[in-house]
Steps between C-alpha positions, in 0.01 A plus 500: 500500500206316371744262295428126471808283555394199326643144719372174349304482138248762543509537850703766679446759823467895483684743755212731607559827762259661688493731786867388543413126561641290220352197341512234290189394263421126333453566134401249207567616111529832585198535736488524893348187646200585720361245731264523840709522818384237792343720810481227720504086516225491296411783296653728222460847408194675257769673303783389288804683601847459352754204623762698683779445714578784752803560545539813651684851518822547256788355812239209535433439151875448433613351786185206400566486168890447597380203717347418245767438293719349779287247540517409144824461475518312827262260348622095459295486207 
């Protein structure tokens, strides 16, 4: 499930599962984008870690994703 779905130029997201919970990962020219994660108002994490947007088990992964798109669609722009 490890497929890149490629969304502007050489950027484009990843659908990850793990444990259940579903995700989606940043990715640039075929690589996951890694970046440190803010801990509190000032200060960042040691580690990199990947950019990922949680989004949940399977029914809540749709049902965001679906939003989502409605919101898309709804868009003036």
């Amino acid at each position: 499930m490890e497929d890149i779905i490629t969304t502007k130029d050489k950027h484009g997201i990843k659908l990850e599962e793990y444990e259940g919970v579903y995700s989606l990962t940043a990715c640039y020219n075929g690589y996951t984008q890694w970046g440190k994660q803010k801990v509190n108002k000032t200060d960042y994490s040691e580690k990199d870690r990947p950019i990922r947007v949680v989004l949940g088990d399977k029914d809540q992964a749709v049902k965001a994703l679906l939003d989502i798109v409605n919101k898309i669609e709804e868009a003036p722009f």
